[in-house]
ZADREN-331384 format. One record per residue (C-alpha): residue number from 1; residue in three letters; x, y negated, z. Coordinates in nm, 4 decimals, always signed. Example, Ala and Ser with C-alpha at 12.3 -4.5 7.8 and 13.67 -1.06 7.14 Angstrom:
<nodes>
{1, "Ala", {+1.2300, +0.4500, +0.7800}},
{2, "Ser", {+1.3670, +0.1060, +0.7140}},
</nodes>
This chain:
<nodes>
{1, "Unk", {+0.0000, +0.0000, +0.0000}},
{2, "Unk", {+0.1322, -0.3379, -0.0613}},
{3, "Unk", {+0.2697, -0.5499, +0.2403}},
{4, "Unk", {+0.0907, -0.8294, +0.3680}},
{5, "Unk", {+0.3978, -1.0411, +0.2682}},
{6, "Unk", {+0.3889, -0.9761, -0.0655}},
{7, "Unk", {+0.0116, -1.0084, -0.0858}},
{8, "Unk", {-0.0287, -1.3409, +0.0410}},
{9, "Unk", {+0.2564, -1.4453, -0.2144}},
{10, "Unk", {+0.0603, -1.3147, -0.4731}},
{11, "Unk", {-0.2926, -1.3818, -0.4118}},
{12, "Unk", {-0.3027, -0.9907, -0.4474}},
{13, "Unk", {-0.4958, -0.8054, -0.2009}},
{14, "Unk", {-0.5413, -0.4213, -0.1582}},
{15, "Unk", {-0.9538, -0.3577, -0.1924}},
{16, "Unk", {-1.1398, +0.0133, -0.2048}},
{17, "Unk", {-1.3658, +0.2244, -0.0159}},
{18, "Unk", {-1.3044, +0.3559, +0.3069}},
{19, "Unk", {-1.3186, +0.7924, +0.2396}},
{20, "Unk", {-1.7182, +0.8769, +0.2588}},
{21, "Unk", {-1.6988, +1.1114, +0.5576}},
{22, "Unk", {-1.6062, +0.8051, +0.7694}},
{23, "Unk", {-1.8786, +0.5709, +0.5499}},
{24, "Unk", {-2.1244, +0.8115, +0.5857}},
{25, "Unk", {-2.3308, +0.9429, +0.8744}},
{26, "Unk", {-2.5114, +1.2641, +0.8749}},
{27, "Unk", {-2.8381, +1.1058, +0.6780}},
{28, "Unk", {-2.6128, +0.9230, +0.3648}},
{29, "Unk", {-2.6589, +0.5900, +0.4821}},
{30, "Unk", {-2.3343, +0.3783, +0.5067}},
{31, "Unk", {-2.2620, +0.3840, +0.8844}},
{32, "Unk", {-2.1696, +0.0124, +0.9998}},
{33, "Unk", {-1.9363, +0.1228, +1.2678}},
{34, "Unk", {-1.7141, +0.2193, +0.9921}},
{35, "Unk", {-1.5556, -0.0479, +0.8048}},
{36, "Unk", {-1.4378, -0.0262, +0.4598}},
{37, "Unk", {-1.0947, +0.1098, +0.4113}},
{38, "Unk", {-0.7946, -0.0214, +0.2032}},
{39, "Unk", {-0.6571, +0.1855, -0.0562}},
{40, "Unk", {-0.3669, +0.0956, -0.2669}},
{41, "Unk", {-0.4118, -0.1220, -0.5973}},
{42, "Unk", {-0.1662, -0.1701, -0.8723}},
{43, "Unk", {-0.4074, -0.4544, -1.0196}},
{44, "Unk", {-0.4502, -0.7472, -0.9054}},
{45, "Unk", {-0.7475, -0.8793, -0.7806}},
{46, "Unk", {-0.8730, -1.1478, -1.0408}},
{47, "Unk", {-0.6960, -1.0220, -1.3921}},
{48, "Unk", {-0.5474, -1.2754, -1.6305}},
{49, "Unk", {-0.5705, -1.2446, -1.9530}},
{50, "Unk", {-0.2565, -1.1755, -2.1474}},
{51, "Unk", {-0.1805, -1.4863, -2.3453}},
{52, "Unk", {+0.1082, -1.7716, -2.3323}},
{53, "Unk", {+0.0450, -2.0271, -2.1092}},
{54, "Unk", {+0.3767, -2.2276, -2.1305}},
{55, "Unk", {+0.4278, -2.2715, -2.5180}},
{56, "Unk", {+0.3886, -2.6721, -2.4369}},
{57, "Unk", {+0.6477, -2.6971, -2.1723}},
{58, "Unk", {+1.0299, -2.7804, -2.2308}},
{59, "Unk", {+1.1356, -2.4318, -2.2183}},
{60, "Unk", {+1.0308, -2.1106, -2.1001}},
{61, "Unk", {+1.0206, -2.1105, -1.7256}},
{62, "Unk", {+1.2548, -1.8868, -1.4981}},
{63, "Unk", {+1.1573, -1.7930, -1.2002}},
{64, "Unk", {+1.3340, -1.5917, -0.9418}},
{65, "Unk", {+1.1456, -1.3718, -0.7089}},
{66, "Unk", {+1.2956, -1.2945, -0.3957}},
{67, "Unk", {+1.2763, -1.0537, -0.1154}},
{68, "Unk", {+1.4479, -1.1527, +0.2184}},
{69, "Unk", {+1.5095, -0.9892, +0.4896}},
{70, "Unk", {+1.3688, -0.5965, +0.5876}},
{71, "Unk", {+1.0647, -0.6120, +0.3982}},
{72, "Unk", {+1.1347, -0.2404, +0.1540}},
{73, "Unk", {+0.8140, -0.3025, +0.0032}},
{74, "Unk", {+0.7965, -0.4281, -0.3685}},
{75, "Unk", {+0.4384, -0.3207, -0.5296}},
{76, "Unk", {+0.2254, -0.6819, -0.5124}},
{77, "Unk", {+0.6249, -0.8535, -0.6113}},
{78, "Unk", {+0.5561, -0.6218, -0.9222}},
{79, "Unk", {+0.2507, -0.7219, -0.9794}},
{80, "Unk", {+0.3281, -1.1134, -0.9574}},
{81, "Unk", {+0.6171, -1.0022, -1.1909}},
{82, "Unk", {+0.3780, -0.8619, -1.4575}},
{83, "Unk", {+0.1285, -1.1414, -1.4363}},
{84, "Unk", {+0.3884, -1.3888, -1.4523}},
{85, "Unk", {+0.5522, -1.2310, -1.7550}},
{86, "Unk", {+0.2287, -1.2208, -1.9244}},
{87, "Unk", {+0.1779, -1.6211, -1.8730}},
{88, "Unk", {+0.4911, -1.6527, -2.0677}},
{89, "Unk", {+0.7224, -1.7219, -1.8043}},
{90, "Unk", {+1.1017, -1.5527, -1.7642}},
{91, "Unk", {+1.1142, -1.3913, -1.4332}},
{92, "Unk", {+1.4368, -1.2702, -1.2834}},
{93, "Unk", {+1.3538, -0.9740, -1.0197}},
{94, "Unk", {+1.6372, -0.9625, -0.7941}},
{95, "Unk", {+1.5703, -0.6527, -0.5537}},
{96, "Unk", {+1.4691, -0.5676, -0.1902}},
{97, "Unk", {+1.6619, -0.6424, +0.0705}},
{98, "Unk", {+1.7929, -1.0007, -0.0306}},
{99, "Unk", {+2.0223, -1.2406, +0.1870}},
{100, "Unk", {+2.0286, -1.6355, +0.1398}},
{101, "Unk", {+2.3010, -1.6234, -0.0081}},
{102, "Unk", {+2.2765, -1.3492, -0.2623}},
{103, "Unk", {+1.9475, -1.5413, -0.3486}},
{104, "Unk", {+2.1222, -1.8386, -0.4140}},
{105, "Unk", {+2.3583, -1.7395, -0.6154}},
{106, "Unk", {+2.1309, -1.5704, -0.7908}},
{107, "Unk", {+1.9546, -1.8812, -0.8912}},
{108, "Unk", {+2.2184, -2.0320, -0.9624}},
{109, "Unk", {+2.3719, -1.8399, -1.2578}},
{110, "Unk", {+2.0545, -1.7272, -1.3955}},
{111, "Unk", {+1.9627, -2.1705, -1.3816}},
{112, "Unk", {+1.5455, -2.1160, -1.2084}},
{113, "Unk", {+1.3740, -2.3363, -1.2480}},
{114, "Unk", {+1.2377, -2.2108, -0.9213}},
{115, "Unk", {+1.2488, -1.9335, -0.6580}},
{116, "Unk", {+0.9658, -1.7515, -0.5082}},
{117, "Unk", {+1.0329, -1.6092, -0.2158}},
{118, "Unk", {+0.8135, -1.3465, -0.0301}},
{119, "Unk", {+0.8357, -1.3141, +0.3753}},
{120, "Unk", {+0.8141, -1.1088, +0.6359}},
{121, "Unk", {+0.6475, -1.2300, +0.9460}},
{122, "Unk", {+0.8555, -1.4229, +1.2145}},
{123, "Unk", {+1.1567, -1.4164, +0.9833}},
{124, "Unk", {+1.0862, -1.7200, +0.7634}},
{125, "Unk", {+1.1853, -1.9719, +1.0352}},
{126, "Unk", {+1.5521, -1.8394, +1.0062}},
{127, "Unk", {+1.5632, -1.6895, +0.6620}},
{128, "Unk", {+1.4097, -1.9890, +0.4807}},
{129, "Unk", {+1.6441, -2.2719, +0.6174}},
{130, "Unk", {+1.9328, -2.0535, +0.5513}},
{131, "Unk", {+1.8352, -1.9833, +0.1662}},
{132, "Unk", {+1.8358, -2.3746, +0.1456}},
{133, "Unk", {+2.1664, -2.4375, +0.2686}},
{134, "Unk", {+2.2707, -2.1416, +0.0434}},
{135, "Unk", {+2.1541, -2.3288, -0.2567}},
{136, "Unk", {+2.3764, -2.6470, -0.1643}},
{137, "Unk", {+2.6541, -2.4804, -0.0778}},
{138, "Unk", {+2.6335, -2.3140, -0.4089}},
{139, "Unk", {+2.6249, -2.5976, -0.5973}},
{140, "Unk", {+2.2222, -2.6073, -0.6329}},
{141, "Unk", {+2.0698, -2.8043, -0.3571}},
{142, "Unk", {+1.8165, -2.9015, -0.6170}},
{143, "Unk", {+1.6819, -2.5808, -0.6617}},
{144, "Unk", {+1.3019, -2.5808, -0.6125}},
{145, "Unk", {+1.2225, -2.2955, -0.3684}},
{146, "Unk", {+0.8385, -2.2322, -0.2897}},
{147, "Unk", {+0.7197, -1.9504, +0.0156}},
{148, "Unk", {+0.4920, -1.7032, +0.0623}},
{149, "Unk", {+0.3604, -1.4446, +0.3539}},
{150, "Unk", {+0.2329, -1.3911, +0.6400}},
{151, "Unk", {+0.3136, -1.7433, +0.7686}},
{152, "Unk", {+0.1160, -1.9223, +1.0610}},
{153, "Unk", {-0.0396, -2.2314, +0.9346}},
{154, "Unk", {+0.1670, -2.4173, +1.2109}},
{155, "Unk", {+0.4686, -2.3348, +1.0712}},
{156, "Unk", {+0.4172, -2.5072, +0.7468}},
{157, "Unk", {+0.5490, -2.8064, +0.8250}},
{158, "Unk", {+0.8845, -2.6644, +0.9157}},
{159, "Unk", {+0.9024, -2.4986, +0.6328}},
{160, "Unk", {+0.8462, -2.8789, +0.3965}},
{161, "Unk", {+1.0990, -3.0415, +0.6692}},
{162, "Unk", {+1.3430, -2.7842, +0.5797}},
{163, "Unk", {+1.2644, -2.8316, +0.1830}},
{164, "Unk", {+1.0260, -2.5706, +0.1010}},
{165, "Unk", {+0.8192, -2.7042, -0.2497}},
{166, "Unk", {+0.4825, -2.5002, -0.1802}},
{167, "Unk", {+0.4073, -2.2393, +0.0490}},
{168, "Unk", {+0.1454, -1.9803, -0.0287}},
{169, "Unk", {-0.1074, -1.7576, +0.1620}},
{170, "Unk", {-0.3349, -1.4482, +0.1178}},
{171, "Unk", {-0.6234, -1.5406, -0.1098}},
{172, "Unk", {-0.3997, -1.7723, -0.3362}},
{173, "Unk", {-0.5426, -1.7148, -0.7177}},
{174, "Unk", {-0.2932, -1.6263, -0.9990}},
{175, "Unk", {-0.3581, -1.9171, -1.1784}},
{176, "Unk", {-0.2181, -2.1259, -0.8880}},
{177, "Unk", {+0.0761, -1.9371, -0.8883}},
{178, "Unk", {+0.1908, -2.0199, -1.2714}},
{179, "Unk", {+0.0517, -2.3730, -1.2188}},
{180, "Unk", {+0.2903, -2.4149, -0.9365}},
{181, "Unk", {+0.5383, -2.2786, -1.1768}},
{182, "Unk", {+0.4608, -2.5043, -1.4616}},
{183, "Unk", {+0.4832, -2.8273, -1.2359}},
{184, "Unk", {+0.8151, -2.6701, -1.1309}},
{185, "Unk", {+0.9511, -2.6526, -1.4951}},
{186, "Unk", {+1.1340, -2.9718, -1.5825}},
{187, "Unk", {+1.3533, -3.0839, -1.9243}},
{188, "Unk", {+1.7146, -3.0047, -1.8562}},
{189, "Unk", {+1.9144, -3.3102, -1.7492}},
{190, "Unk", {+2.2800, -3.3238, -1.6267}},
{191, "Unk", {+2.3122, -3.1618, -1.2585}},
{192, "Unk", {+2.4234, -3.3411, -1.0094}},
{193, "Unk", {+2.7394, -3.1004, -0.8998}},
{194, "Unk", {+3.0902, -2.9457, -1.0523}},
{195, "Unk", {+3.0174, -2.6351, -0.9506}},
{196, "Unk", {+3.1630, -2.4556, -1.2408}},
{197, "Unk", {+2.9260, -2.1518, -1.2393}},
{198, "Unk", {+2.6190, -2.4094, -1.1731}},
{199, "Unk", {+2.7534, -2.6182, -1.4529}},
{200, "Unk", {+2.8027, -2.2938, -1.6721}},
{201, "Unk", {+2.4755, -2.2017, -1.6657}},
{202, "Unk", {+2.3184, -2.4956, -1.7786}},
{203, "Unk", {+2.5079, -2.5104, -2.0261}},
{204, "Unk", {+2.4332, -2.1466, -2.1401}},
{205, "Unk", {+2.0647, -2.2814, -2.1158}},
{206, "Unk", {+2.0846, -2.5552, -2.3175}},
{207, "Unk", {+2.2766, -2.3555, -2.5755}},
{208, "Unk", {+1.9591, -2.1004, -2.5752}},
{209, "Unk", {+1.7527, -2.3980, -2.6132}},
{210, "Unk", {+1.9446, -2.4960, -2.9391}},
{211, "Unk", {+2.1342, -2.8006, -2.7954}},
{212, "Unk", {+2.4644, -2.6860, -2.7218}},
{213, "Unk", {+2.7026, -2.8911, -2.4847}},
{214, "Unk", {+2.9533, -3.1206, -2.6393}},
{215, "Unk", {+3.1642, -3.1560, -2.3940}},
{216, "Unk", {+3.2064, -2.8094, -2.2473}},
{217, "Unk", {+3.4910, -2.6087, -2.2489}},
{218, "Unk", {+3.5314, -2.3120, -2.4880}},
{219, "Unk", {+3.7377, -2.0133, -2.5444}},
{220, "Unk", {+3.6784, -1.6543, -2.6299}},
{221, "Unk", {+3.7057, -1.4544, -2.3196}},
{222, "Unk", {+4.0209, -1.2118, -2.3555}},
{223, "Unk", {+3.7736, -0.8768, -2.3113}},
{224, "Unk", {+3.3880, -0.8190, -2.4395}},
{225, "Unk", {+3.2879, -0.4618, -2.3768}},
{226, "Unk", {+2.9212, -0.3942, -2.5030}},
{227, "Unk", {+2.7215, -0.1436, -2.3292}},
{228, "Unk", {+2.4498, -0.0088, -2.5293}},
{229, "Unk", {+2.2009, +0.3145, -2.5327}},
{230, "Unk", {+1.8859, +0.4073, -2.4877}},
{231, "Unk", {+1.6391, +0.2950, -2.2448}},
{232, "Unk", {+1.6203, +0.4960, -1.8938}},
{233, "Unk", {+2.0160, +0.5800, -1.9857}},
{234, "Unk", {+2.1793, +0.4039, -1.6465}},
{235, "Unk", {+2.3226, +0.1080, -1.8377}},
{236, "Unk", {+2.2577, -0.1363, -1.5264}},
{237, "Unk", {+2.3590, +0.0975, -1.2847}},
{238, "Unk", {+2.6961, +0.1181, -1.5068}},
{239, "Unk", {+2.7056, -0.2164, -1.4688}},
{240, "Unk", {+2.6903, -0.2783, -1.1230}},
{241, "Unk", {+2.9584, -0.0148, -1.0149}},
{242, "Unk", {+3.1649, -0.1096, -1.2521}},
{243, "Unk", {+3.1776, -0.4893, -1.1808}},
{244, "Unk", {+3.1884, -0.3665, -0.8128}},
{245, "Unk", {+3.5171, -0.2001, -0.9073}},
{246, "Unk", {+3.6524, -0.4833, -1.0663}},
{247, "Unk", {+3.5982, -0.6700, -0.7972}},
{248, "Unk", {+3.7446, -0.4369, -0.5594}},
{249, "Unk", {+4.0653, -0.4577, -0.7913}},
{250, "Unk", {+4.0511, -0.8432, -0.7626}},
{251, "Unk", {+3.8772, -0.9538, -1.0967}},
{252, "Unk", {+3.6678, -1.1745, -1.1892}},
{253, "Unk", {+3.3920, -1.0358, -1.4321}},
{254, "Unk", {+3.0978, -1.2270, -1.6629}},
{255, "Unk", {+2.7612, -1.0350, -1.7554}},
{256, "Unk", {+2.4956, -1.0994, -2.0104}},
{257, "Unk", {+2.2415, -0.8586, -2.0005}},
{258, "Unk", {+1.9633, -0.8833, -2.2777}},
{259, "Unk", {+1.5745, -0.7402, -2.2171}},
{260, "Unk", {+1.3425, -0.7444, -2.4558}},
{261, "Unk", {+1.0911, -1.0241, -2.4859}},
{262, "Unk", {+0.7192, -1.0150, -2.5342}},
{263, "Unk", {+0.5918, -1.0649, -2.8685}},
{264, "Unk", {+0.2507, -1.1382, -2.7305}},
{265, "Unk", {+0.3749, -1.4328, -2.4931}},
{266, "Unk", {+0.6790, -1.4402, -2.5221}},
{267, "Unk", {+0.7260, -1.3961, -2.1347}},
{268, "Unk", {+0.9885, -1.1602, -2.0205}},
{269, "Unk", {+1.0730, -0.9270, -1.6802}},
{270, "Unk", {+1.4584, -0.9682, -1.6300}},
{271, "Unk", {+1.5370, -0.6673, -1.4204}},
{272, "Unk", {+1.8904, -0.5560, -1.4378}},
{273, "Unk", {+2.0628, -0.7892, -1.2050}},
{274, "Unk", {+1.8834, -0.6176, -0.8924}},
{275, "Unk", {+2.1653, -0.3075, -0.9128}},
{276, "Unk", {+2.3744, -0.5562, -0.8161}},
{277, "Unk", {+2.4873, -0.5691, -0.4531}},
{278, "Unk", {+2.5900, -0.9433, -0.4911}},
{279, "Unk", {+2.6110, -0.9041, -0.1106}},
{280, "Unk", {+2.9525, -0.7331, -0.1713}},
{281, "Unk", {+3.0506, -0.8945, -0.5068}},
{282, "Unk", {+2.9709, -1.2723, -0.3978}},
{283, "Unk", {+3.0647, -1.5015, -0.6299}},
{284, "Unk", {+3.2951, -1.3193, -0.7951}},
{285, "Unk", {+3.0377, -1.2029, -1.0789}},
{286, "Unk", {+2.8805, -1.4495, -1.3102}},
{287, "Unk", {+2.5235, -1.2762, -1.4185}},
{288, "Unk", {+2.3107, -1.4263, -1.6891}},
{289, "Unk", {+1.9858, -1.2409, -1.7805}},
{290, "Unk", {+1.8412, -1.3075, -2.1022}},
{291, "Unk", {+1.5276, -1.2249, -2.3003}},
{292, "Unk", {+1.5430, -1.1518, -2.6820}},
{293, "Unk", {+1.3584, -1.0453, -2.9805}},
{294, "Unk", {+1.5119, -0.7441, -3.1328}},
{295, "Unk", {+1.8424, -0.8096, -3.2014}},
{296, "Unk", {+1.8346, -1.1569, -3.2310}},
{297, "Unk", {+2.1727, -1.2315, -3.0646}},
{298, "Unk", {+2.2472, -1.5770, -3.2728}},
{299, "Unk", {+2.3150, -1.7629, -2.9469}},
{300, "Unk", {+2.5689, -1.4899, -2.8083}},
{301, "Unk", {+2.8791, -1.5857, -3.0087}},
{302, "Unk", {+2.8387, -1.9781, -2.8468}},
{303, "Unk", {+2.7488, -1.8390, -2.4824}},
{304, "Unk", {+3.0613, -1.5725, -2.5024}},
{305, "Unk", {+3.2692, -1.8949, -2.5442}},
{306, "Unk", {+3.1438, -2.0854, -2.2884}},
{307, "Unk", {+3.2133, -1.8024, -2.0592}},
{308, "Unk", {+3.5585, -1.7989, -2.1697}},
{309, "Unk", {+3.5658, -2.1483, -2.1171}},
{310, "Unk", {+3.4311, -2.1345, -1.7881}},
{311, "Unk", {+3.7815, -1.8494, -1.6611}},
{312, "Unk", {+3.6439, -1.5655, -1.7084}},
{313, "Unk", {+3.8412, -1.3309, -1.9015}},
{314, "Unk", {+3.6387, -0.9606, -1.8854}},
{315, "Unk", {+3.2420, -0.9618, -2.0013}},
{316, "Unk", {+3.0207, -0.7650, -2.0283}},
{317, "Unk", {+2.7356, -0.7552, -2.2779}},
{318, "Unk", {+2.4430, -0.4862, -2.2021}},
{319, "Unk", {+2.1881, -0.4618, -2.4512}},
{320, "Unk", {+1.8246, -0.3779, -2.4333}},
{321, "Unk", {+1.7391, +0.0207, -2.4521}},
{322, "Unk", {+1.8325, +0.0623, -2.8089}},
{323, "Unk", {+1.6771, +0.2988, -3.0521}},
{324, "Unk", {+1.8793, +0.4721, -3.3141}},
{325, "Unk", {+1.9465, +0.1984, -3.6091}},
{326, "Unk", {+2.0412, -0.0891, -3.3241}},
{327, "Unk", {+2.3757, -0.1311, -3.3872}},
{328, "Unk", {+2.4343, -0.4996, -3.4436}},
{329, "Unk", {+2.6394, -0.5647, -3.1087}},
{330, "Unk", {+2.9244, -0.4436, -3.2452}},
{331, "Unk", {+2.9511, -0.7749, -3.4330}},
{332, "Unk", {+2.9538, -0.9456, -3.0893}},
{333, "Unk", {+3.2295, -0.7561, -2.8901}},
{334, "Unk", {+3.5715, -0.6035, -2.8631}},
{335, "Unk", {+3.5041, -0.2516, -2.7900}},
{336, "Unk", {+3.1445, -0.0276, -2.8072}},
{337, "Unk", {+3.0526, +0.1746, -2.5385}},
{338, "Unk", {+2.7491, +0.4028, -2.6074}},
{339, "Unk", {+2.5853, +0.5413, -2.2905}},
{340, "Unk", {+2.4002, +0.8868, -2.3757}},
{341, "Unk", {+2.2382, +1.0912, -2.1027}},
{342, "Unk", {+2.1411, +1.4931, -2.1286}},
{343, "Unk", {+1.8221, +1.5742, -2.3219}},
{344, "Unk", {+1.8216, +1.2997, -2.5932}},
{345, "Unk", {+1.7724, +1.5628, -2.8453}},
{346, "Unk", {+1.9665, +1.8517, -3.0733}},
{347, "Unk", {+2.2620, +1.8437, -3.3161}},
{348, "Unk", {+2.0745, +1.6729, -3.6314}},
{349, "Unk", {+1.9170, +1.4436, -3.4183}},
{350, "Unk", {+2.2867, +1.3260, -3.2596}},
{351, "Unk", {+2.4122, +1.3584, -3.6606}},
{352, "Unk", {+2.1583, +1.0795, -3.7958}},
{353, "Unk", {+2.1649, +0.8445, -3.5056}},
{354, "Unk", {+2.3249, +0.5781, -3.6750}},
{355, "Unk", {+2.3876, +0.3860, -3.2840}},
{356, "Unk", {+2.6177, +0.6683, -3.2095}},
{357, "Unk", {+2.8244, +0.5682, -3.5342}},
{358, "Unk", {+2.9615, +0.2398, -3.3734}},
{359, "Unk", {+3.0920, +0.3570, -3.0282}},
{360, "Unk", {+3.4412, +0.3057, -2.9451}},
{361, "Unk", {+3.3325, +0.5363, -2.6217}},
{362, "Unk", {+3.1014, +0.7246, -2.5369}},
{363, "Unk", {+2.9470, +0.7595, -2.1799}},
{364, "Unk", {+2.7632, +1.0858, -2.0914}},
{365, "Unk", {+2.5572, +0.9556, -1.8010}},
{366, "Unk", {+2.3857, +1.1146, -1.5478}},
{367, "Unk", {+2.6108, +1.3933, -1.5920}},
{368, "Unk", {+2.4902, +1.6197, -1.3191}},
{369, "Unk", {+2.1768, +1.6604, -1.5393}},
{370, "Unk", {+2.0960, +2.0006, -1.7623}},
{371, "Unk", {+2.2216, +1.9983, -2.0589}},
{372, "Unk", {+2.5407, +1.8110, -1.9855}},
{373, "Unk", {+2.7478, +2.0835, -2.1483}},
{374, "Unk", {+2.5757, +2.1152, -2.4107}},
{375, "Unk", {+2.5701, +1.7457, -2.4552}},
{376, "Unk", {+2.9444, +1.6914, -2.4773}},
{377, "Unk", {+2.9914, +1.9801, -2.6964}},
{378, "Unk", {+2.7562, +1.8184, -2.9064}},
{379, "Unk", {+2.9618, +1.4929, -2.8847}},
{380, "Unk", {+3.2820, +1.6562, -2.8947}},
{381, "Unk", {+3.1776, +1.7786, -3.2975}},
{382, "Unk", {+3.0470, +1.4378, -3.4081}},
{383, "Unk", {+3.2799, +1.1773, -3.2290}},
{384, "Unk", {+3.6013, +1.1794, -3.4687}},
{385, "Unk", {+3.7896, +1.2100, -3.1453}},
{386, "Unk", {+3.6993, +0.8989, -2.9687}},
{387, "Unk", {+3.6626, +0.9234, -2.5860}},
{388, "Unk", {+3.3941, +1.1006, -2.4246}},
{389, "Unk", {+3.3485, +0.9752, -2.0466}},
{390, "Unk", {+3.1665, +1.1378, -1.7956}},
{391, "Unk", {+2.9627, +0.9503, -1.5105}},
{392, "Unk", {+2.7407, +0.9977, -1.1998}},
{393, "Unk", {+2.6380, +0.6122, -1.2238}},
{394, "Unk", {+2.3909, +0.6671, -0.9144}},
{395, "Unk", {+2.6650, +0.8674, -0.6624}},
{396, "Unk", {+2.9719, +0.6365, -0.7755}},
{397, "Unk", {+3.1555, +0.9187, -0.9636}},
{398, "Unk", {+3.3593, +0.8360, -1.2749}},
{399, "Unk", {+3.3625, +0.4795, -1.2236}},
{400, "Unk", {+3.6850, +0.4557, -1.1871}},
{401, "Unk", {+3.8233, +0.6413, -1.5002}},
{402, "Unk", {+3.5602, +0.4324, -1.7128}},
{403, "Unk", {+3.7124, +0.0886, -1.5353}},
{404, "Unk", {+4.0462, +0.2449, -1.6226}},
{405, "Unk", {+3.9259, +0.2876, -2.0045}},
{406, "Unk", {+3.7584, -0.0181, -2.0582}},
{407, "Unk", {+3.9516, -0.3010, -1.8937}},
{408, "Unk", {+4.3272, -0.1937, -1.8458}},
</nodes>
């Protein structure tokens, strides 16, 4: 069942019937000393239709939504997440279990136009204050942040004193919500800060918005790796354990990570920054999420070079779940990794899937699956003697020999 936290953020609430031996007496007749019973809801309770509601504004809004604290409940954040993506808006879902200050930075690379946190009870009077001296000490203090959860209407006024934009309860409709995130979503001007990862991703949004910086810095970082493969193959798990390697090696490391935008309204769910424990990594990784239309990666060559600009020497690019003709990253980066996972199908299918044609590596994920075996046999006949990897992205193993590969 959704938590009340996340409920009251959304303006979701969890509404059934209570089982009928409890409704029910003896005679059929509802019994009043029974109330109605919750049961759990993946809709929400007054459904939007799907259709764009931010095609007027400046630019697609971004929102972050947060989890602080203990709260390991994320079914109504999903929900807001859908709803929100179907208004047109970008949202950036960073995980359970969020600090201030992985929220902040957070924000900051991916350049919200707001956050959206959702609270546990008695925690926002710590939590909340702390998130906003995250965002200044990040190099954001601007950063819009508005509340939600089980929060006592007498705390409300602490929570504006401390800089809270809007703070939400149970019953709040869904049309508030993106209203609240329209009125949040300004035109890009010059921040106020020289932050350089603040003032790198603006500049990556205003490049996405077709009016690239002038006066930024450029240079072609020294190391693109593109991770492709299928959807459901561990790519963003890859990801994460790899930059948390680099880190632990005393790197610095840049990620753009492409998901697919809606063709409907063109809103998008940015997901694959939440297998990132930026708890651990801090700082050290830059993470921009992105939403594109098939392969439309015109903007990438520009953004690569701001990176590069920016001191970062290793990137990586992961692409959406690719089906078998999406090969055009391999345009856009140094060396191809292909991740491939047990089960994706026999001999002729691996010989006509023209994706596996441009990796430099391939990855057997997931390698403690069935089939694995077979798998790299398979790979072993069709791969022209390129390197064949094997990972366990989920337990940690093989990280290191693929870090080995692919940066050194």
């Amino acid at each position: 069942m959704p938590c009340g936290a996340c409920e009251a953020l959304l303006g979701i609430a969890s509404h059934g019937t209570a089982p009928a031996s409890l409704q029910r007496g003896a005679s059929g007749i509802i019994d009043p000393r029974f109330p109605l019973m919750p049961s759990p809801t993946t809709e929400p309770t007054t459904r939007m239709e799907k259709v764009d509601r931010c095609s007027d504004l400046d630019h697609r809004p971004r929102v972050l939504l947060g989890k602080m604290g203990l709260d390991g409940h994320d079914r109504g954040v999903k929900l807001i997440a859908r709803a929100m993506r179907d208004s047109g808006i970008h949202v950036i879902y960073s995980g359970l279990w969020q600090t201030p200050r992985s929220l902040a930075i957070s924000a900051r690379d991916e350049d919200v136009d707001c956050i959206a946190a959702s609270m546990m009870s008695n925690s926002h009077l710590v939590l909340v204050p702390k998130l906003m001296e995250e965002c200044a000490s990040v190099g954001r203090p601007d950063t819009q942040v508005h509340v939600g959860g089980i929060i006592p209407q007498e705390d409300v006024k602490a929570m504006r004193n401390c800089g809270v934009k809007e703070v939400f309860h149970t019953g709040t409709s869904m049309q508030d919500i993106v209203n609240c995130v329209r009125a949040s979503t300004m035109p890009y001007e010059p921040l106020d800060t020289d932050h350089p990862s603040a003032v790198l991703a603006r500049h990556i949004s205003e490049l996405e918005l077709g009016r690239p910086p002038a006066d930024a810095p450029r240079s072609r970082p020294s190391r693109i790796i593109g991770l492709t493969g299928s959807p459901g193959a561990g790519k963003s798990t890859l990801v994460a354990c790899m930059a948390a390697e680099l880190v632990k090696r005393g790197r610095r490391l840049a990620v753009v990570a492409f998901d697919p935008m809606s063709p409907i309204t063109s809103g998008a769910l940015l997901g694959d920054r939440l297998r990132v424990d930026f708890n651990t990594v801090d700082e050290n990784v830059f993470y921009r999420s992105l939403a594109v239309v098939g392969e439309d990666y015109k903007t990438l060559p520009g953004i690569l070079e701001l990176i590069g600009g920016a001191g970062f020497d290793d990137v990586i690019v992961e692409t959406v779940g690719a089906g078998q003709s999406d090969v055009a990253i391999r345009e856009h980066v140094d060396t191809t990794a292909v991740v491939v996972v047990p089960g994706m199908g026999d001999a002729v299918q691996m010989d006509k899937a023209g994706i596996l044609e441009i990796a430099d590596v391939f990855i057997v994920n997931k390698a403690d699956y069935d089939g694995e075996a077979e798998l790299v046999r398979t790979l072993v006949d069709v791969c022209a003697g390129r390197d064949i990897l094997e990972t366990i992205a989920t337990g940690g193993k093989g990280i290191v020999e693929l870090v080995d590969r692919l940066f050194d």
